[in-house]
C-alpha positions in Angstrom: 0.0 0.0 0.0 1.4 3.5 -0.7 1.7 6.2 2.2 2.3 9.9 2.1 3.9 11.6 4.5 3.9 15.4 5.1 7.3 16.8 5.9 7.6 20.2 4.4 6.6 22.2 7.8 9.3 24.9 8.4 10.4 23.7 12.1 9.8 26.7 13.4 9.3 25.4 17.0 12.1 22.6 16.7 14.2 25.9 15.8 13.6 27.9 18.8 16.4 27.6 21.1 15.6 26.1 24.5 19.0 26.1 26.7 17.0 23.6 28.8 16.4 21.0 26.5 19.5 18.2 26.6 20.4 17.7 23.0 23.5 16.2 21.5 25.7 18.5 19.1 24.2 16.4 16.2 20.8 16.9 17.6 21.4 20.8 17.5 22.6 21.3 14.7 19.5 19.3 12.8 17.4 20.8 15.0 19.0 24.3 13.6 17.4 23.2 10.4 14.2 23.1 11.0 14.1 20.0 9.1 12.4 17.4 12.3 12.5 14.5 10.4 16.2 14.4 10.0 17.0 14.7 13.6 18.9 11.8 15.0 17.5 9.6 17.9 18.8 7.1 19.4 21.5 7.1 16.1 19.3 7.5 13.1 17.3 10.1 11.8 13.6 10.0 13.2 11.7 9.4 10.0 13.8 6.2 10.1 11.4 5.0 12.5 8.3 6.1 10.9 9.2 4.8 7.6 10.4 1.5 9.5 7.0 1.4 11.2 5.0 1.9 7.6 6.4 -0.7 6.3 5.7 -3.3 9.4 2.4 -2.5 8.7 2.7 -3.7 5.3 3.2 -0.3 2.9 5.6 -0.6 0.3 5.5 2.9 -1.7 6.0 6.3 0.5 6.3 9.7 -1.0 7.4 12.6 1.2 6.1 16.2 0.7 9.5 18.1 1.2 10.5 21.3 0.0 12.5 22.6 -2.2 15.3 23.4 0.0 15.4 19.9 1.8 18.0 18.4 -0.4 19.9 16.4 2.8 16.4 14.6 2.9 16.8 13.2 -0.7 20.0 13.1 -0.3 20.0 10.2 3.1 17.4 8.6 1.2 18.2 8.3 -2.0 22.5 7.9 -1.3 23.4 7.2 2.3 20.8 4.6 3.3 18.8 3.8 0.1 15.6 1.7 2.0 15.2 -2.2 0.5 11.9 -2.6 2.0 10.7 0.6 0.4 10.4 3.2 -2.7 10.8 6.2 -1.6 9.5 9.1 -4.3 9.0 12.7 -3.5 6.8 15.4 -3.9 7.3 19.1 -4.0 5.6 21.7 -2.1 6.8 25.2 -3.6 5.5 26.8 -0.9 4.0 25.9 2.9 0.6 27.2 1.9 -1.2 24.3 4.6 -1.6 21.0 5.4 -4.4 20.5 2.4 -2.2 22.4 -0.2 1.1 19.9 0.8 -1.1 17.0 0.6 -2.7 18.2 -2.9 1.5 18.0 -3.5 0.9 14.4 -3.6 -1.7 13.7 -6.2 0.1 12.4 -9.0 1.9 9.6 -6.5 -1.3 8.5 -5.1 -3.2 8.1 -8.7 -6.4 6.4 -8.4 -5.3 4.4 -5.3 -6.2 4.9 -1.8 -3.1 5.5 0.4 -2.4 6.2 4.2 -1.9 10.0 5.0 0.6 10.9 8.0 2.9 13.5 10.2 6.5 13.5 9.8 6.9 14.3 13.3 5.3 11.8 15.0 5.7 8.4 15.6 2.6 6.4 15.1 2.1 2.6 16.7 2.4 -0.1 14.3 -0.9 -1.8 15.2 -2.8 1.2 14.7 -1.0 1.8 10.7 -1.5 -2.1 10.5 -5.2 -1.8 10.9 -5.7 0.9 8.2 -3.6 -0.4 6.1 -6.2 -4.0 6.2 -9.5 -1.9 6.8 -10.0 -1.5 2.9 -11.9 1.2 3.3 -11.2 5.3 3.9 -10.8 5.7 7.6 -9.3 7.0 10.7 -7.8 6.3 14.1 -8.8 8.6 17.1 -6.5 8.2 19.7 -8.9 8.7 23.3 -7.7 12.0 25.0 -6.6 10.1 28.3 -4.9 7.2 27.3 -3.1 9.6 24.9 -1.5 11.8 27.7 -0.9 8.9 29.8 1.4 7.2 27.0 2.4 10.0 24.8 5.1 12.6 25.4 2.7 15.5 24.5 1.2 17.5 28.0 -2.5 17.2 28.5 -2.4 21.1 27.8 -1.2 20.5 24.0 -3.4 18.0 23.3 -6.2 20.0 24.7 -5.5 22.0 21.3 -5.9 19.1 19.3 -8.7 18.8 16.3 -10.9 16.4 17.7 -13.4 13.4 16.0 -17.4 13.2 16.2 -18.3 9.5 15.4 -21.7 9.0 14.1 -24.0 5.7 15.3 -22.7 3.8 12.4 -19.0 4.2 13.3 -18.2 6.6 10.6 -16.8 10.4 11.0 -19.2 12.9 11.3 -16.8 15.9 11.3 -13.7 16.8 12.7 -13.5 19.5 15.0 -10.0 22.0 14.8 -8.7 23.5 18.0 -12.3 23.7 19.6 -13.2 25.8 22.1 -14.6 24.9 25.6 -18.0 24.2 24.3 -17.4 22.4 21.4 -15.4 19.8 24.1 -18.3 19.6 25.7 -20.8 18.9 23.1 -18.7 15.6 21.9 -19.6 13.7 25.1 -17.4 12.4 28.0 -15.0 10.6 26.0 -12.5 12.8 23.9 -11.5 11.4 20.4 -8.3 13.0 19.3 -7.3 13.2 15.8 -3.3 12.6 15.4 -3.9 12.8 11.9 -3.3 9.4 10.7 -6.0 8.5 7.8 -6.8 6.3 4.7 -7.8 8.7 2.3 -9.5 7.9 -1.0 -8.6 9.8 -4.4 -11.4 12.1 -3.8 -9.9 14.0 -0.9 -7.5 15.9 -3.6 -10.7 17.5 -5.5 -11.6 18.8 -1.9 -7.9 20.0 -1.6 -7.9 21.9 -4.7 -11.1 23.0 -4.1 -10.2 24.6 -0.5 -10.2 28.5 0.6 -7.8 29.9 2.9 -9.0 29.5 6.4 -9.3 32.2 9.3 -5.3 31.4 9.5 -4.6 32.0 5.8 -3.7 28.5 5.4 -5.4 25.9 3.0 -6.3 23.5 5.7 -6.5 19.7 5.2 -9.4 19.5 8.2 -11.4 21.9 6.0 -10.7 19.2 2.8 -11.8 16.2 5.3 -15.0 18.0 6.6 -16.1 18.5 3.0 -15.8 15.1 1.6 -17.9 13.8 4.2 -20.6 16.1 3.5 -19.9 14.4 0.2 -20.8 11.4 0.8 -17.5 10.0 1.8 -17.7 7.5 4.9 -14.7 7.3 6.8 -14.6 4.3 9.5 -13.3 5.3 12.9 -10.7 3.0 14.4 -10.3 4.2 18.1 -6.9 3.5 19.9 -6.3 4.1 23.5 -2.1 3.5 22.4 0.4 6.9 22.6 2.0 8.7 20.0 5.6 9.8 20.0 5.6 13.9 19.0 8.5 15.7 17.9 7.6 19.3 17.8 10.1 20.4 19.9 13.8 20.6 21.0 12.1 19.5 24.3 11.1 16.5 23.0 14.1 14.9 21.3 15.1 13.0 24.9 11.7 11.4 25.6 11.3 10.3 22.4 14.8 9.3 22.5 14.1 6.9 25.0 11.0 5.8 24.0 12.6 4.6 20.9 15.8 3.3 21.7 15.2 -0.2 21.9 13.1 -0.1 18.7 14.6 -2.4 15.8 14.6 0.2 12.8 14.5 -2.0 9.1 14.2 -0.1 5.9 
């Protein structure tokens, strides 16, 4: 199965010097870049570990939305540690426009196939890829707010921020809520579905893409894309996981993820 993977964002938190974060020279200096995916834990780059993780769960094609600039990521792919158990393409983003514009970045990879959709800066459970990758159908997984703060390395405060999931009586997404407010938390019940934005899209999510207007942040959002093919008619399942996700935003975050991931077996 193919797999796209958005890793154009400018870094602009990873960046921002923290004198209190314990980072290696190396670390630094990729974190200097802005470039997350490249930073080295636990003696590889992270998206090592993502890309390792995809292919447990079975995909065999990934294509990462880089920039223009990102050259050392082409470069570690495609000449320092080529991957056997993947092809890895790319795709271009000119400009970081959104997370529905980079994805749109990506239609000519994807074609007419449905394909799994993910961050470069996080590190996702195999399981939980596993079981989108065999649901055969366009769907999610909703990670539940508590179990994900117990887990993860993200604070409860962060993920308080996070777009959150409305499932319907048939198990399928009825919307998906971006940075709600204090009564839009309420009004989804007692148990808080979280969207790490992991997803099996089908080929009709780029017509909603292209289709998209610049939101109240001047960015072409990819929740905006998501929320309108469902009202489309598009049903995406709901897979709910009470597993954590590994987050890399930060310079504060490169030793907890270090040792969450140290003993992981990477295979490319």
């Amino acid at each position: 199965m193919k797999a796209v993977i958005l890793a154009r964002g400018l870094g602009t938190r990873m960046r921002a010097a923290d004198d209190d974060a314990p980072v290696t020279a190396d670390q630094d200096a990729a974190a200097s870049t802005g470039v997350k995916a490249l930073v080295p834990v636990a003696g590889r780059p992270f998206l090592d570990y993502v890309l390792s993780a995809l292919a447990d769960a079975g995909c065999s094609e990934v294509c990462l939305v880089i920039g223009p600039e990102h050259d050392a990521v082409r470069r570690h792919y495609d000449v320092e540690a080529p991957p056997r158990r993947l092809r890895v393409r790319y795709a271009i983003q000119d400009q970081p426009l959104g997370t529905g514009h980079a994805l749109l970045s990506a239609r000519d990879f994807a074609a007419a196939d449905e394909f799994l959709m993910l961050n470069s800066d996080n590190y996702y459970p195999v399981a939980d890829l596993r079981r989108l990758v065999e649901l055969g159908q366009p769907g999610t997984v909703l990670f539940e707010a508590a179990a994900l703060a117990a887990r993860s390395n993200i604070e409860p405060s962060r993920i308080l921020a996070f777009a959150l999931g409305r499932v319907g009586a048939d198990g399928a997404l009825e919307t998906l809520v971006e940075k709600p407010d204090p009564a839009a938390v309420a009004a989804l019940g007692d148990v808080r579905l979280v969207s790490m934005n992991v997803w099996r899209f089908p080929p009709a999510i780029f017509d909603a893409c292209r289709e998209l207007k610049p939101s109240i942040r001047g960015e072409l959002e990819l929740t905006d894309a998501i929320n309108a093919t469902i009202a489309a008619g598009v049903r995406y399942r709901v897979l709910t996981s009470e597993a954590g996700v590994l987050d890399l935003s930060r310079r504060a975050d490169i030793a907890s993820v270090h040792r969450s991931l140290s003993d992981v077996v990477v295979d490319l």
